[in-house]
KEMAR-577960 format. One record per atom (N, C-alpha, C, O): atom name; residue number from 0; x, y, z. Coordinates in nm, 3 decimals, padded with zeros to 5 digits. Each point is the difference from the previous one (the first is absolute). Example, Ala and Ser with C-alpha at 12.3 -4.5 7.8 and 13.67 -1.06 7.14 Angstrom:
BEGIN
> site pos east north up
> N 0 01.319 -00.569 00.780 $
> CA 0 -00.089 00.119 00.000 $
> C 0 00.090 00.120 00.000 $
> O 0 00.104 -00.002 00.066 $
> N 1 -00.139 00.107 -00.138 $
> CA 1 00.082 00.119 00.006 $
> C 1 -00.077 00.109 00.073 $
> O 1 00.051 00.111 00.017 $
! end
This chain:
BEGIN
> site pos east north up
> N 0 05.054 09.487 00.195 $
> CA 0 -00.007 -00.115 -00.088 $
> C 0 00.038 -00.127 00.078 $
> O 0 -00.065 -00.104 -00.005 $
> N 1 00.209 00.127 00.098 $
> CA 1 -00.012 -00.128 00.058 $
> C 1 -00.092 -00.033 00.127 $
> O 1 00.015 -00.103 00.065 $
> N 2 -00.102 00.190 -00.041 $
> CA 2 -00.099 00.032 00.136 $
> C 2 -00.097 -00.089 -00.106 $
> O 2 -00.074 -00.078 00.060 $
> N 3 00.063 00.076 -00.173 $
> CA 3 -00.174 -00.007 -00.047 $
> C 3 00.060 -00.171 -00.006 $
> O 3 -00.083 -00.090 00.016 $
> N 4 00.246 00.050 -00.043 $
> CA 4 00.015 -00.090 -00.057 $
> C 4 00.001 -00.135 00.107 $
> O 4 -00.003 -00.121 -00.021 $
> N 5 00.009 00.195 00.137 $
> CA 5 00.023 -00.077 00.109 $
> C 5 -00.134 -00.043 00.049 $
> O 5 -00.031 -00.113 00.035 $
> N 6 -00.063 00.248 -00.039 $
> CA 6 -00.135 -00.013 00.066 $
> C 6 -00.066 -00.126 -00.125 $
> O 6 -00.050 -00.099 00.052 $
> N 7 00.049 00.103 -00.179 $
> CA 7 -00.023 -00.098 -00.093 $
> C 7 00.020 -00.165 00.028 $
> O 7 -00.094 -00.079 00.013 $
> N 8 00.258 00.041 -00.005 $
> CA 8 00.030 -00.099 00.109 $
> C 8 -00.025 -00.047 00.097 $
> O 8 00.025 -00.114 00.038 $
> N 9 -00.111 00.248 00.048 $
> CA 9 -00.042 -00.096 00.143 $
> C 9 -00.128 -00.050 -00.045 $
> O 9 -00.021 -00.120 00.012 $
> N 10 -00.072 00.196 -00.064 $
> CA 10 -00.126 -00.034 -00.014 $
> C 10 -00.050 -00.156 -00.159 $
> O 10 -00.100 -00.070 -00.020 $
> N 11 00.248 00.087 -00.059 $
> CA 11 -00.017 -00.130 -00.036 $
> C 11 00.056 -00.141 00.119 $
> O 11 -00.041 -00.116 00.000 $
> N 12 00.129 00.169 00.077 $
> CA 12 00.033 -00.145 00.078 $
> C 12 -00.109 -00.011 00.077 $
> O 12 -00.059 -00.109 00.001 $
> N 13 00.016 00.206 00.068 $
> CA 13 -00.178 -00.016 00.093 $
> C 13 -00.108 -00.059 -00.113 $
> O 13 -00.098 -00.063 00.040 $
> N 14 00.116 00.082 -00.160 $
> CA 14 -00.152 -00.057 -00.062 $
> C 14 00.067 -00.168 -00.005 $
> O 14 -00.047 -00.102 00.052 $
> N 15 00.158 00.115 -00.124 $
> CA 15 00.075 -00.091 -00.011 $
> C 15 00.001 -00.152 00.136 $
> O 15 00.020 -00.122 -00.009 $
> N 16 -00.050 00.211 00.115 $
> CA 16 00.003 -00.100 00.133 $
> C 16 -00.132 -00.033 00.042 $
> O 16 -00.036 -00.114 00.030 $
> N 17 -00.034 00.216 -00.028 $
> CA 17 -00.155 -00.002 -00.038 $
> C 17 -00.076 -00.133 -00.089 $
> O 17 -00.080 -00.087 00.036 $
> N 18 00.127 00.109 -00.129 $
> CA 18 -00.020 -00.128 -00.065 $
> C 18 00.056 -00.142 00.001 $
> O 18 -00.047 -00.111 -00.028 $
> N 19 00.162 00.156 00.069 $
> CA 19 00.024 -00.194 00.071 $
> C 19 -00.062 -00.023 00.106 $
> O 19 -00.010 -00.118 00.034 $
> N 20 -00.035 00.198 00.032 $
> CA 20 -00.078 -00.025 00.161 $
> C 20 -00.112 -00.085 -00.044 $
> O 20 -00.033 -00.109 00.049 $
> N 21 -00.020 00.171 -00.144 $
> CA 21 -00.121 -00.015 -00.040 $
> C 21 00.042 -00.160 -00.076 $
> O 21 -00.045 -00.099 00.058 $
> N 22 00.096 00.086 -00.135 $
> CA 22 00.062 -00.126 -00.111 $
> C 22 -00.002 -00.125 00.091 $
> O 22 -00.021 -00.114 -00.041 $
> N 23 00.046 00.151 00.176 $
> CA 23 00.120 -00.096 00.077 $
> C 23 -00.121 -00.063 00.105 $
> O 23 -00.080 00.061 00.072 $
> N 24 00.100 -00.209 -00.093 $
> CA 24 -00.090 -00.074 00.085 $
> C 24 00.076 -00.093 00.064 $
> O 24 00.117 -00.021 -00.035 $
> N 25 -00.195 -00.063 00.167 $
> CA 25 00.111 -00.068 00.083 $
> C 25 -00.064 -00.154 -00.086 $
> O 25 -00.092 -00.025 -00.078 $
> N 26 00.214 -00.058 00.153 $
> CA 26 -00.030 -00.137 -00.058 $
> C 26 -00.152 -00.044 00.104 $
> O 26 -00.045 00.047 00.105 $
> N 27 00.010 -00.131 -00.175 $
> CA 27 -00.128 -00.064 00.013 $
> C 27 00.042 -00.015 00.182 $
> O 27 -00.010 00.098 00.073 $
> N 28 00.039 -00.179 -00.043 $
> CA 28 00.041 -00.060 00.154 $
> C 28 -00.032 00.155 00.089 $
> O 28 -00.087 00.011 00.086 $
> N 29 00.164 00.078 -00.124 $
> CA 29 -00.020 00.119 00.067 $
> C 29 -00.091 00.071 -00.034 $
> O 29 -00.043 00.073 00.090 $
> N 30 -00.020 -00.063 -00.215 $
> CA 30 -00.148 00.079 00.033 $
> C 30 -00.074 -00.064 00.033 $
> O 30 -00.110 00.055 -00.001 $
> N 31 00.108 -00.142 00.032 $
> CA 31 -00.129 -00.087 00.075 $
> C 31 -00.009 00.014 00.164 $
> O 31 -00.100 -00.012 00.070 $
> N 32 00.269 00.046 -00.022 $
> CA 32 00.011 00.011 00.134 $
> C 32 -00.072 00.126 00.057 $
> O 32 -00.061 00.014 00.106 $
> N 33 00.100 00.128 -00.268 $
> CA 33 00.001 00.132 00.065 $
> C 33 -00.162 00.007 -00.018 $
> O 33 -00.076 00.065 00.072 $
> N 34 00.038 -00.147 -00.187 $
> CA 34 -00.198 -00.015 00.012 $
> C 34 -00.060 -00.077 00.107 $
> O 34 -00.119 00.015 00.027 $
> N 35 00.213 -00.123 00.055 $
> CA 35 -00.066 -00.043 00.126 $
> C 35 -00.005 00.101 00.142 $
> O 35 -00.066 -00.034 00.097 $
> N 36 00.150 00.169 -00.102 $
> CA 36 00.074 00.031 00.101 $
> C 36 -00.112 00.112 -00.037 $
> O 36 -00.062 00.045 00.096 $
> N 37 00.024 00.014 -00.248 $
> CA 37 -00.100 00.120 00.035 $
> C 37 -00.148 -00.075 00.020 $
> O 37 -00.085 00.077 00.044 $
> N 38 00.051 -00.182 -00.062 $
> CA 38 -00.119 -00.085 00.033 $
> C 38 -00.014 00.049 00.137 $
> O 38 -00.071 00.092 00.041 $
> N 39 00.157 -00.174 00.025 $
> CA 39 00.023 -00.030 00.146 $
> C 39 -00.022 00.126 00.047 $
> O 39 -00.097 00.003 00.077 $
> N 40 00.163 00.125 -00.099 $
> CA 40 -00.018 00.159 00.081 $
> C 40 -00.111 00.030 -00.040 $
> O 40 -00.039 00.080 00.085 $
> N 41 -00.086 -00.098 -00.203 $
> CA 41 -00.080 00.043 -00.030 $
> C 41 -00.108 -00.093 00.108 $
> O 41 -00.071 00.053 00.085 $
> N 42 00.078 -00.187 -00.108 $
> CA 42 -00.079 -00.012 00.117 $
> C 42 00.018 -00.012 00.146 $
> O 42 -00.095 -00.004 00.078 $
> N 43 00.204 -00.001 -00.046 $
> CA 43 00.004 00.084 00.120 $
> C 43 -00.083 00.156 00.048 $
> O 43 -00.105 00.009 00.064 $
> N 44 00.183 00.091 -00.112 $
> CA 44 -00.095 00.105 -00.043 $
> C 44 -00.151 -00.013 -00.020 $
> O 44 -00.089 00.073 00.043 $
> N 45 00.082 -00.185 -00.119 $
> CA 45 -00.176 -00.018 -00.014 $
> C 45 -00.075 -00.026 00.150 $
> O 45 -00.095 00.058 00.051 $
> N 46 00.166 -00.154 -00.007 $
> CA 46 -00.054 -00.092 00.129 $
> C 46 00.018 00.094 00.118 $
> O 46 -00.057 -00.046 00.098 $
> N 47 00.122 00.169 -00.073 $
> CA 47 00.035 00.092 00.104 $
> C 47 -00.105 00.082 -00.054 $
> O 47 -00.069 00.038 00.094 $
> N 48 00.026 00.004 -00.198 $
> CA 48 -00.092 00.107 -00.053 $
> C 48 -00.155 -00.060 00.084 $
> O 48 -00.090 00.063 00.055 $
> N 49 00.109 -00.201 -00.076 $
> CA 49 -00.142 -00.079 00.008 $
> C 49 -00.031 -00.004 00.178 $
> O 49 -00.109 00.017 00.054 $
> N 50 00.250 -00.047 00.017 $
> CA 50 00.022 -00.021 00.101 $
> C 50 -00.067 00.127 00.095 $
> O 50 -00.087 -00.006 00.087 $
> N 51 00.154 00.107 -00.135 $
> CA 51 -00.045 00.145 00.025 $
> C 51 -00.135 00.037 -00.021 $
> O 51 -00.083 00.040 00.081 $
> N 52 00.078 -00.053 -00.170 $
> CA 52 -00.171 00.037 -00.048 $
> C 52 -00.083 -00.073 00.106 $
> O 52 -00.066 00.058 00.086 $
> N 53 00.077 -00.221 -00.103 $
> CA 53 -00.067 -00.046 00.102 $
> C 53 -00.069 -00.022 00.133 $
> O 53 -00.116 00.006 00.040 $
> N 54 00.271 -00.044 00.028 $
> CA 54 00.041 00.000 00.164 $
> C 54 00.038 00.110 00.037 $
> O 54 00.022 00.007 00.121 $
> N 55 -00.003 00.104 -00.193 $
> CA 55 00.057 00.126 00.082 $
> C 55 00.137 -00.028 00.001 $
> O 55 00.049 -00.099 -00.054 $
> N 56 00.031 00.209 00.132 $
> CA 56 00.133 -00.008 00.002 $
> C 56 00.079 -00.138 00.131 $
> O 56 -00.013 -00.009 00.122 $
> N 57 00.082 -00.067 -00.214 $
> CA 57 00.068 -00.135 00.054 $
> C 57 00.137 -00.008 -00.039 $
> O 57 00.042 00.065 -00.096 $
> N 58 00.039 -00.147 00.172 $
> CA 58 00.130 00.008 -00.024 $
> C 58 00.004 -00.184 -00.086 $
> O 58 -00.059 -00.108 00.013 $
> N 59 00.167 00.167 -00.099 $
> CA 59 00.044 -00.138 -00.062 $
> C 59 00.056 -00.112 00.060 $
> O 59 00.015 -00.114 -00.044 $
> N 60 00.019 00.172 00.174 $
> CA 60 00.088 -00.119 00.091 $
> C 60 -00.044 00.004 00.134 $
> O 60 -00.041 00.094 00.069 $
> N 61 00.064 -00.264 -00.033 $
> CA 61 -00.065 00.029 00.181 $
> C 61 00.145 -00.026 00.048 $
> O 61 00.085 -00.059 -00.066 $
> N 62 -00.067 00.114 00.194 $
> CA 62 00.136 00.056 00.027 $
> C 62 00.004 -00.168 00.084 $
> O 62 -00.103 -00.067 00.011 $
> N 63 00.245 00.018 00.044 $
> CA 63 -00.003 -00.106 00.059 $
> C 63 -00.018 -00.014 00.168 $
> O 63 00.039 00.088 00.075 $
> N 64 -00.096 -00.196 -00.033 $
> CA 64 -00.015 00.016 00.146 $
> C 64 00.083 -00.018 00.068 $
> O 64 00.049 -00.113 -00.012 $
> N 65 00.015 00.205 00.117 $
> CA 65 00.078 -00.029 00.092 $
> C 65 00.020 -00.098 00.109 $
> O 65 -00.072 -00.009 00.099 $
> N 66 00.213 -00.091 -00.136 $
> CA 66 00.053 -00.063 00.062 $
> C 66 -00.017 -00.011 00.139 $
> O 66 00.016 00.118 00.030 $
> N 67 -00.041 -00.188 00.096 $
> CA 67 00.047 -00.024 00.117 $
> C 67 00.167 -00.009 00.020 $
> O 67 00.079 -00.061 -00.072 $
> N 68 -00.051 00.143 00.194 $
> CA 68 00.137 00.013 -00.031 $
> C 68 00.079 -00.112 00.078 $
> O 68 -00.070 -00.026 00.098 $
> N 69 00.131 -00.017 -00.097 $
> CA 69 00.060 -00.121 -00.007 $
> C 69 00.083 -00.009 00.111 $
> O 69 00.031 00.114 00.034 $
> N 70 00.034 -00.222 00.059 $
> CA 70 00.037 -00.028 00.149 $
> C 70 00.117 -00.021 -00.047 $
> O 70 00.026 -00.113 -00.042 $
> N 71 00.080 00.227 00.037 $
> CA 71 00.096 -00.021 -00.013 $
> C 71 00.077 -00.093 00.084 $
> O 71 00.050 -00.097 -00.058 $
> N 72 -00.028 00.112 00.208 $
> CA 72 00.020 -00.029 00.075 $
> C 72 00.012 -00.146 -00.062 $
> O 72 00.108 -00.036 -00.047 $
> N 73 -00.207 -00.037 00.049 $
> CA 73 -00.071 -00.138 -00.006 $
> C 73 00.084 -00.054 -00.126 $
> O 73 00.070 -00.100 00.015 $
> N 74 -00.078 00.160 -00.128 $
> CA 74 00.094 -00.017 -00.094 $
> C 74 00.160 00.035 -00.056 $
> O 74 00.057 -00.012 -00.108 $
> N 75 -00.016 00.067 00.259 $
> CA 75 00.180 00.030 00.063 $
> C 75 00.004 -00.140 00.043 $
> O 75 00.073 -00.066 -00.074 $
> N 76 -00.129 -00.007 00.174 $
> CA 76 00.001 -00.103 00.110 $
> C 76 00.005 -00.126 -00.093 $
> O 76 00.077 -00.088 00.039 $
> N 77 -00.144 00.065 -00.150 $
> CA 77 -00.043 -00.082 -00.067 $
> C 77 00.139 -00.020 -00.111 $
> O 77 00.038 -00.114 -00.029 $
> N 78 00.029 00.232 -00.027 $
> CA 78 00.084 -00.010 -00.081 $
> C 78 00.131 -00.003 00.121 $
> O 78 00.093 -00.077 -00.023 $
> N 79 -00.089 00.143 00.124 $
> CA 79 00.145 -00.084 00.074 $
> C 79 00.005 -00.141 00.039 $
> O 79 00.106 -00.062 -00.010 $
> N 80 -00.250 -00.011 00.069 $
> CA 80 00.023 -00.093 00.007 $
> C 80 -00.012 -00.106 -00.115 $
> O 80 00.019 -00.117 00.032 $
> N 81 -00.052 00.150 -00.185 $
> CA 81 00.053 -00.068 -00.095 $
> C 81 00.216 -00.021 -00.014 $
> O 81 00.074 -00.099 00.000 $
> N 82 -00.051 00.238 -00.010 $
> CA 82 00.115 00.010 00.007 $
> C 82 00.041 -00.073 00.070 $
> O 82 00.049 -00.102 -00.049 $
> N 83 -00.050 00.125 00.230 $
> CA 83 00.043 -00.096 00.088 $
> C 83 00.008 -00.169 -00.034 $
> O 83 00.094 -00.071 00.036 $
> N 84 -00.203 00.026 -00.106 $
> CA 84 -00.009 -00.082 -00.023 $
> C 84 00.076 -00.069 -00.133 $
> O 84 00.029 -00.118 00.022 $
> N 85 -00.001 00.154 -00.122 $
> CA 85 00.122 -00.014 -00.088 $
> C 85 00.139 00.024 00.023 $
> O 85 00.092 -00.054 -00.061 $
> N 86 -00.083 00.145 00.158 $
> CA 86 00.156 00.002 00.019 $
> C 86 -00.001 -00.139 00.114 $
> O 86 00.113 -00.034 -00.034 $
> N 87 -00.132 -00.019 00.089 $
> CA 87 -00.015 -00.126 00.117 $
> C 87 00.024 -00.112 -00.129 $
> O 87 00.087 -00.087 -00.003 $
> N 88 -00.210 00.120 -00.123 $
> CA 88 00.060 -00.101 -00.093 $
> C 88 00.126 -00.045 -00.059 $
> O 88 00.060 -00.105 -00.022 $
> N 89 -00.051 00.201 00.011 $
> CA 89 00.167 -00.040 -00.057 $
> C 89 00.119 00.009 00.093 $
> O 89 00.016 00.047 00.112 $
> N 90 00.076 -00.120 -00.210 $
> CA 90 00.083 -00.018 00.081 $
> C 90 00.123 00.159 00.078 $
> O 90 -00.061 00.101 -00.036 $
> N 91 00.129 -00.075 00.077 $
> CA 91 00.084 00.125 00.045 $
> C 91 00.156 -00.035 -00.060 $
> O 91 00.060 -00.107 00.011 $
> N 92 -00.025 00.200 -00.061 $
> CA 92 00.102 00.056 -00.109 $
> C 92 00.130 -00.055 00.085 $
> O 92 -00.004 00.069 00.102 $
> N 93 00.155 -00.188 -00.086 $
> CA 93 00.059 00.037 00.076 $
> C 93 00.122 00.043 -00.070 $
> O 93 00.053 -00.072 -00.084 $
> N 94 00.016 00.240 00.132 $
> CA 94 00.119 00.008 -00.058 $
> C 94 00.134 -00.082 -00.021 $
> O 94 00.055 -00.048 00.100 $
> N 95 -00.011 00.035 -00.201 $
> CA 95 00.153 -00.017 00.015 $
> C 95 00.092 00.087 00.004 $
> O 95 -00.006 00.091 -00.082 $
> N 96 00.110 -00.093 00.172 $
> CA 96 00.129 00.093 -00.017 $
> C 96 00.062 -00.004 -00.120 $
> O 96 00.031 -00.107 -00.054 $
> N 97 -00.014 00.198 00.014 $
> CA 97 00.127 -00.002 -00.082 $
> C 97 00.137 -00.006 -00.018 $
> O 97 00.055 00.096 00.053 $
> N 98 00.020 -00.172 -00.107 $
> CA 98 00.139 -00.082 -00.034 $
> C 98 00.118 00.083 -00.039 $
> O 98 00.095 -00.045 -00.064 $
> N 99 -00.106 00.183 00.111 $
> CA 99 00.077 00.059 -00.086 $
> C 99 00.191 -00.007 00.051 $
> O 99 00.079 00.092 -00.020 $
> N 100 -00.046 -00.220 00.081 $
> CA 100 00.125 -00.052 00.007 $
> C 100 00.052 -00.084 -00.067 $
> O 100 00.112 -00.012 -00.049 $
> N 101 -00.240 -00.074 00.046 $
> CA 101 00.010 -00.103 -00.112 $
> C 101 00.011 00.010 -00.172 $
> O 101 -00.089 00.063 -00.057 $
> N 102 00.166 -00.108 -00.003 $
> CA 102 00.002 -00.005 -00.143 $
> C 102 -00.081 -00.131 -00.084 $
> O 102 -00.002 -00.117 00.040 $
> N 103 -00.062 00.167 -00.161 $
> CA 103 -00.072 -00.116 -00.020 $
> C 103 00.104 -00.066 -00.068 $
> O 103 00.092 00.061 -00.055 $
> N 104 -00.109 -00.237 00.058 $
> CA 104 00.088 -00.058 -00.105 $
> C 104 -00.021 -00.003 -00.162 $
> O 104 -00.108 -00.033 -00.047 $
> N 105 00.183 00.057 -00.007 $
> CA 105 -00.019 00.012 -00.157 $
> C 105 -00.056 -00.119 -00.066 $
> O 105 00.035 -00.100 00.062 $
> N 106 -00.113 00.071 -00.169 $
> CA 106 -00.032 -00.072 -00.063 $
> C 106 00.110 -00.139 -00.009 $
> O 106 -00.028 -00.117 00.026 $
> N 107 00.148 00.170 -00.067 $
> CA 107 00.056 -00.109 -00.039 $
> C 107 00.056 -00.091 00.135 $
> O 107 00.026 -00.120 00.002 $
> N 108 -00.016 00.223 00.116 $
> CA 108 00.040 -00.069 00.155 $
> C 108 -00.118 -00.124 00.004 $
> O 108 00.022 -00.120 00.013 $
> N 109 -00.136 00.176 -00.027 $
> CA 109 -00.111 -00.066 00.083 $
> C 109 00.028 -00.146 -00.130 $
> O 109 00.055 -00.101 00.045 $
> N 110 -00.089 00.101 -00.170 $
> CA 110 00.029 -00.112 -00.072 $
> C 110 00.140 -00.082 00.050 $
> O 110 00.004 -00.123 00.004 $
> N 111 00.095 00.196 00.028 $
> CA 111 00.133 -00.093 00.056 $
> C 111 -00.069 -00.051 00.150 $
> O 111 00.033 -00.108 00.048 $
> N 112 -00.103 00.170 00.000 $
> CA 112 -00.021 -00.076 00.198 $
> C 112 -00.073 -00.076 -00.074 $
> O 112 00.053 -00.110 00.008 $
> N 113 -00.181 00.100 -00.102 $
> CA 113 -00.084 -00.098 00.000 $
> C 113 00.082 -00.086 -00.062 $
> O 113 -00.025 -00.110 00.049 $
> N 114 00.100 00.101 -00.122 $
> CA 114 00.056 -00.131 -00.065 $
> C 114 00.101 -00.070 00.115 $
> O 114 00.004 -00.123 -00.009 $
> N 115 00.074 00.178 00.109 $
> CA 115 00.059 -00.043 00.107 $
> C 115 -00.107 -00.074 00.087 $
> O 115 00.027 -00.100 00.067 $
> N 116 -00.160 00.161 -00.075 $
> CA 116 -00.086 -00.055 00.120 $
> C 116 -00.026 -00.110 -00.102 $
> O 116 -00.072 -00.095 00.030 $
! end
């Protein structure tokens, strides 16, 4: 009894889901996307069918042509002597030592020397 009662339950929540599947539509904005998107695969599909039939067997893509390979060398020489040439621009960093005998004067020292000076 509870075997028949359970098997009863599943097969109403399956009709039950069944039918909202069915009930349930997308908003306008989105079925228009998922009706542009089966357009689009259908003629695709169409135009490869046609393609085939036609020309015989062809590929969808032409592969790209290979590059000349490039002077490295020529473009090492070219970027050091940019470099070279900006560091000459500017000016060179000069250190200062650091003071660490010296104490700085406090706020209120330096206001007493300036009012003496």
């Amino acid at each position: 009894m509870m075997e028949r009662d359970e098997h009863e339950r599943e097969q109403r929540i399956r009709r039950n889901a069944e039918i909202s599947r069915q009930n349930s539509k997308l908003f306008p904005r989105m079925q228009k996307l998922e009706d542009d998107k089966k357009r689009a695969k259908e003629d695709l599909l169409e135009s490869e069918r046609d393609s085939v039939t036609n020309e015989g067997p062809g590929f969808p893509f032409a592969p790209s042509r290979a590059r000349s390979v490039p002077d490295f060398r020529k473009i090492q020489k070219a970027f050091i002597t940019k470099l070279e040439q900006n560091k000459k621009s500017k000016a060179v960093t000069k250190p200062i030592p650091f003071k660490f005998n010296q104490a700085r004067p406090s706020a209120k020292l330096r206001t007493y020397m300036d009012q003496q000076n």
